[in-house]
C-alpha positions, 0 to 999 in steps of 0.5 A: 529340157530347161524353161529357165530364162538364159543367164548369159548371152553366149556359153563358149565351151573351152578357154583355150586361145579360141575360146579366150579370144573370141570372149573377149572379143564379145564381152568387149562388145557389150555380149554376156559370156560365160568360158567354161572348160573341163580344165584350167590355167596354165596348162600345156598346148601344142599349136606354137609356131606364128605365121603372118596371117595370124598376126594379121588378123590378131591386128585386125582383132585388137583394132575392130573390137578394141582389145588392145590386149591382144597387141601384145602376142603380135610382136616378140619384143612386146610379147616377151615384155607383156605377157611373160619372158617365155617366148621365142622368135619365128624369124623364118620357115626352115626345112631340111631334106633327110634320108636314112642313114645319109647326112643331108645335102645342104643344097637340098634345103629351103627357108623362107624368111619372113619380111620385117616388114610384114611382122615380127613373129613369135614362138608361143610358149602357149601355157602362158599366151594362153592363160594372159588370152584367158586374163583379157576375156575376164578383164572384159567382162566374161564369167568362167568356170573352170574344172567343169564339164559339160556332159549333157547339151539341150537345145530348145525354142529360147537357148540352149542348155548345157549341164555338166557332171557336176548337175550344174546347169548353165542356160544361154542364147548362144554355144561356141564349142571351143573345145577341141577333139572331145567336142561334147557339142560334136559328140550330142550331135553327131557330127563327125565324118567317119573317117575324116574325108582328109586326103593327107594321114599323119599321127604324132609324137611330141613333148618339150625338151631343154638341151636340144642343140641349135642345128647350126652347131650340129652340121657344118654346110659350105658358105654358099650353101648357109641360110641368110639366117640361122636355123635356130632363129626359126621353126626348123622341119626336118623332113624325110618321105612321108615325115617331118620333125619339127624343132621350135625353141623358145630360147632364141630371143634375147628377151626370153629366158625360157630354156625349153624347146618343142620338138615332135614329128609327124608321120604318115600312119600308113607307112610308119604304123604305131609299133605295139608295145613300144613307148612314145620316148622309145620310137622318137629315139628309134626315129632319130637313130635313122637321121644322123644329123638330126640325132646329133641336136638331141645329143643330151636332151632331156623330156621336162613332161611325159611324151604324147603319142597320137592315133591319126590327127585329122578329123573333120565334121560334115557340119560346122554351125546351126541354130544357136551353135558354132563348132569352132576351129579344133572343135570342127576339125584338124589337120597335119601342122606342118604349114602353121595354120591351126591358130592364123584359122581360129583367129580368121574364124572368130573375126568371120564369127563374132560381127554374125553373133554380135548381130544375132544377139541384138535381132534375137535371130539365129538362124543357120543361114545368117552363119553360113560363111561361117560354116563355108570358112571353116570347111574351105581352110580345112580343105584347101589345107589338107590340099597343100599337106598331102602334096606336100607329104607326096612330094617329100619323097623326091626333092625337085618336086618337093622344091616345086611344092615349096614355091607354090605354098610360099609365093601365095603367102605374102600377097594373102597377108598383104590383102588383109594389111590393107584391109587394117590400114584402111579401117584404121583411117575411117573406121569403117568396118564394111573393108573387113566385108570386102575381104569375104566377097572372095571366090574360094573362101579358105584358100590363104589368097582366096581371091585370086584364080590364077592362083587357085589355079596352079594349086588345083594343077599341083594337086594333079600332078602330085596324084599322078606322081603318087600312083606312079604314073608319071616320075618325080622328075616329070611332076616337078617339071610340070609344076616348075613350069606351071609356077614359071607361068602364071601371072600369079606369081612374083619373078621377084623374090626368088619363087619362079628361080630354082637355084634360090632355095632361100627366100629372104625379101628385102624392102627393096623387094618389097616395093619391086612387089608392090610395083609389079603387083600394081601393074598386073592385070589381076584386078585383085593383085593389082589392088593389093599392089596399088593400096600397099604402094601408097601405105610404103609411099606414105611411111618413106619406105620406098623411095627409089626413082623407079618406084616414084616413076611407077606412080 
């Protein structure tokens, strides 16, 4: 055990986008950082697809710590103007009924397009978000070293110390894992759950490609049924019963000149076990043989890196902070990537992590319980996730359910991200960073709208009944009666944008819709919807953006 004096305020194992990110968040703050990491820059990642939450708290980053370099990832025209012309547009959530043999119903298909006025998301072409991630850590001030790593981990009275194959020694106050599944924190102390505790099971297949064809080329749909926008200018998941393939193309921006396309699938292991003696690139094939339609987009597409095959995906960790570490993010667990929220939950961790370390640093106090909304975040993410994923999975298999799942996810996201606009808006105007407080004084810390009961609520009731439907004790036509009439119910969700409306599978708000939002929202005798109505009411009012009769009568 080493009596050396730390040589650096915090080590942070990883230079991933967790571990980059929340560097230069601490180094821009005055903290001593040294990244380290077994490997190094560029390299491929998988985790591309950007959702309004992350580039929410991405904002929130850039404008609480002052790393304007991060603005450059929150928007795909400056993305692809700053950082490198790699990137893609998430222009929209598209999903797609498949079954075997059968070409797919175009009415059996939903999208949810994402509000211009929330963000203009991106695909992240992550081997060059995440070496520009890496660029602004040490810009700021942090030390790296990289193709190092860790084999052995002390912790004493006065900091920690971390050796690595290569006898080096590094001493520090502090260590962040970011390192993900082979976590050598996770491994010295023995924290992973044996299994994961996850309820939903999935393992992958996934490369890049180049010629993969747009969906829209390959299937033709009758007018009534064509999404408000083309499939190709979203993440595309095409899902079968206990399965989805994901189609994410960094091609469809006029910026972009990166011809490439990630594309994988998931699958429940239980019920498509890994084939013995069969390759990776062989399986994918035979998996794309069963779905007509979704063949055709591979019709000469070729690899560019060798394919991944996966065991299970999901792990998990029965804890997740202690005295002078943090197990961060992938390092702490990981679920099924179907909704996107892998990096929205690092980001939303670090913001939790960084006000905590900056505050132990300057006390020279780290005891567990001054991190322990850490610890509580990052397990209530995972599991209000893994809730979502496996009704999900569930109810892939009969499409009315399915189509009620759909609605339960989707109306919670708008309200989750607007809660954290206001947030930014209102640490913009008085630079008081206590609003940022105010968002965790939330009574189920990890739901995407966690300060909502209504809405904990109908999620809580549509994992009951997609546990009834899955051991057979009630039909798929009784299960999505059940949620249908649960989400036609609750004061929880808006009439407005199509979600409480089962003949409208695609979801396209306006900011028209929007303001009709915020107004019904302002008015609801939900005291936290009707403050995430009222604050964003004012900012629309403020920027000219609603302007109708109704809604200056509504004042």
């Amino acid at each position: 055990m080493s009596t050396q004096t730390p040589t650096h305020d915090v080590v942070i194992l990883g230079s991933g986008i967790a571990g980059s990110t929340l560097g230069a968040v601490l180094a821009r703050s005055g903290a001593s950082v040294l990244i380290a990491d077994a490997g190094t820059h560029p390299r491929f990642a998988v985790g591309e697809s950007m959702i309004p939450q992350l580039v929410s708290w991405l904002q929130v980053l850039a404008e609480r710590y002052d790393v304007p370099e991060f603005e450059a990832l929150t928007d795909v025209t400056a993305i692809n103007t700053k950082v490198s012309n790699t990137f893609g547009r998430k222009q929209h959530f598209g999903f797609m009924l498949h079954r075997p043999g059968q070409e797919p119903d175009p009415t059996q298909a939903h999208q949810f397009v994402i509000p211009d006025a929330l963000t203009s998301a991106s695909h992240l072409f992550r081997q060059d978000s995440d070496a520009y991630l890496l660029r602004v850590a040490i810009g700021h001030g942090c030390d790296t070293r990289q193709q190092w790593r860790a084999e052995k981990i002390d912790f004493d009275d006065d900091g920690v110390t971390v050796i690595g194959t290569d006898g080096h020694e590094i001493r520090a106050r502090y260590l962040v894992d970011a390192s993900g599944f082979r976590s050598p924190l996770a491994d010295h102390l023995g924290l992973r759950e044996e299994p994961a505790r996850f309820r939903h099971h999935s393992r992958s297949l996934f490369t890049h490609m180049i010629g993969v064809r747009p969906f829209d080329d390959v299937i033709e749909v009758p007018e009534a049924s064509r999404p408000p926008v083309p499939w190709h200018n979203g993440t595309m998941h095409h899902i079968f019963e206990r399965g989805w393939f994901w189609i994410i193309p960094f091609d469809n921006h006029e910026l972009s000149r990166n011809p490439l396309c990630s594309v994988g699938v998931t699958l429940d292991p239980r019920l498509y076990p890994k084939p013995e003696g069969v390759g990776a690139e062989e399986e994918f094939a035979a998996l794309l043989s069963r779905f007509p339609a979704v063949e055709r987009q591979f019709e000469g597409a070729r690899k560019v890196r060798e394919w991944v095959s996966t065991g299970r995906l999901q792990y998990s960790s029965h804890q997740t902070v202690g005295r002078r570490w943090c197990l961060m993010s992938h390092a702490a667990g990981f679920l099924d990537p179907l909704y996107s929220r892998g990096m929205s939950n690092t980001f939303e961790i670090i913001h939790a992590l960084a006000p905590r370390l900056l505050a132990a640093l300057a006390d020279d106090d780290f005891e567990e319980k001054r991190f322990r909304h850490v610890e509580d975040l990052e397990q209530g993410l995972l599991d209000y996730n893994d809730t979502l994923v496996n009704c999900s999975f569930i109810a892939f298999s009969h499409f009315r359910l399915w189509d009620a799942v759909f609605r339960v996810w989707g109306s919670g996201n708008t309200p989750g991200t607007l809660r954290i606009n206001n947030a930014l808006r209102a640490f913009r105007t008085h630079r008081d960073p206590s609003v940022f407080d105010a968002l965790e004084n939330a009574p189920h810390t990890g739901l995407w709208w966690p300060d909502n009961d209504a809405f904990k609520t109908l999620l809580d009731a549509t994992a009951e009944t997609c546990a009834q439907y899955e051991a057979k004790l009630i039909d798929g036509d009784r299960a999505a009666d059940i949620i249908l009439g649960l989400i036609e119910e609750s004061e929880a969700v808006h009439p407005g944008f199509g979600w409480k409306d089962v003949n409208q599978r695609f979801i396209h708000p306006d900011r028209a819709q929007i303001a009709d939002f915020l107004q019904w929202a302002a008015r609801s005798p939900i005291p936290a919807l009707s403050t995430i109505g009222r604050e964003s009411l004012d900012a629309l009012r403020a920027a000219g953006a609603a302007e109708s009769p109704a809604a200056e009568g509504d004042r």
